[in-house]
C-alpha positions in Angstrom: 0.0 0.0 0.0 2.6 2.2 1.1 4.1 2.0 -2.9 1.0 2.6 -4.5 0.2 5.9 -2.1 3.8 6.7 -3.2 3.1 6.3 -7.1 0.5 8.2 -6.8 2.0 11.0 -4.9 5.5 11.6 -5.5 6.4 14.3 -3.3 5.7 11.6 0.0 8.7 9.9 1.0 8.5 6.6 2.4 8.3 7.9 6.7 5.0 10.1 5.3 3.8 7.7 3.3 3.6 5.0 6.1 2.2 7.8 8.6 -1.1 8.2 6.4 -1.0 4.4 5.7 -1.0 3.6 9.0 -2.9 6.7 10.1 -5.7 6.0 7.1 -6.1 1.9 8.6 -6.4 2.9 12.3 -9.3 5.0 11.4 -11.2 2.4 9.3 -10.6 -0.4 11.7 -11.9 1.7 14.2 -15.3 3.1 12.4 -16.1 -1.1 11.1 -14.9 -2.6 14.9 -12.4 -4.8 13.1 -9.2 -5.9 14.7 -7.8 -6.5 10.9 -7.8 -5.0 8.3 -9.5 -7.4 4.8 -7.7 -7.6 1.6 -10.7 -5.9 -0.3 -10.4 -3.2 2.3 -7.0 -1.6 1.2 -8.3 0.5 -1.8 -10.3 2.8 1.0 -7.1 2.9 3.0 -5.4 4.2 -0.1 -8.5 6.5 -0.4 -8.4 7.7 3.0 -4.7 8.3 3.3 -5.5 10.4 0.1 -7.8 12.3 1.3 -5.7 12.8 4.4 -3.0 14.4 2.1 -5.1 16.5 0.5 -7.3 17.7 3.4 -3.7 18.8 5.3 -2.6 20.5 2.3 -5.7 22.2 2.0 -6.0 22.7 5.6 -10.0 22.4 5.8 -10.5 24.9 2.7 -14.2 24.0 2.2 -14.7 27.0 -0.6 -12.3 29.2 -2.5 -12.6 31.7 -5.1 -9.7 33.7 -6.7 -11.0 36.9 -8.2 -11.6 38.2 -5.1 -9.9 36.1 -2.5 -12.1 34.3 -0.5 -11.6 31.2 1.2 -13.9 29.4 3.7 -12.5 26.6 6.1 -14.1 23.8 7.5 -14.0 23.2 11.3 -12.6 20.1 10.9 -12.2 17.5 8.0 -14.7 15.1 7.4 -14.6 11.7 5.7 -16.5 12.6 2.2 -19.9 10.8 2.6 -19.2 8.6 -0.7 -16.0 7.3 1.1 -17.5 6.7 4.7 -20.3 4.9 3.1 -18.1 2.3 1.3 -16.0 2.1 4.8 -19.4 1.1 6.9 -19.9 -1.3 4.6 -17.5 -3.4 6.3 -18.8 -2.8 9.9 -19.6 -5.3 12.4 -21.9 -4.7 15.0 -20.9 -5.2 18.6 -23.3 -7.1 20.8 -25.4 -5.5 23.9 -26.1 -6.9 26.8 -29.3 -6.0 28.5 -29.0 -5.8 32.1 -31.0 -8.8 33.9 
């Protein structure tokens, strides 16, 4: 994974490139409750840690215009709705107890 995010963005060099790797599959293990990661799951880690890139280099820019120069930021970055929705795909459910 960490190749391909490096193919596909040149200017990482391999420290960076493991950061969002790893950064990218904490977060999608932690919103599907999965201790591991699944083979058909490392395209959204590649997606994520992409996103990640962008949204630092951005810095939450959620509008921009140049004539002008207006930018409006983002309180904080969100997963893109398209993305999260393919991520929760892969969630488990934890089980509840009721009390007796």
């Amino acid at each position: 994974m960490k190749n391909t995010l490096m193919r596909l963005n040149p200017q990482l060099n391999e420290i960076e490139a493991q950061f969002y790797i790893d950064a990218s599959i904490n977060t999608i293990l932690s919103i599907t409750n999965r201790k591991t990661l699944l083979p058909q799951m490392e395209m959204l880690v590649i997606q994520l840690a992409i996103f990640l890139i962008t949204g630092i280099q951005r810095q939450g820019i959620t509008s921009r215009s140049e004539g002008a120069i207006s930018e409006s930021y983002a309180d904080n970055a969100q997963i893109p709705q398209t993305l999260m929705t393919q991520i929760q795909a892969y969630r488990l459910l934890r089980p509840v107890q009721y009390g007796s």
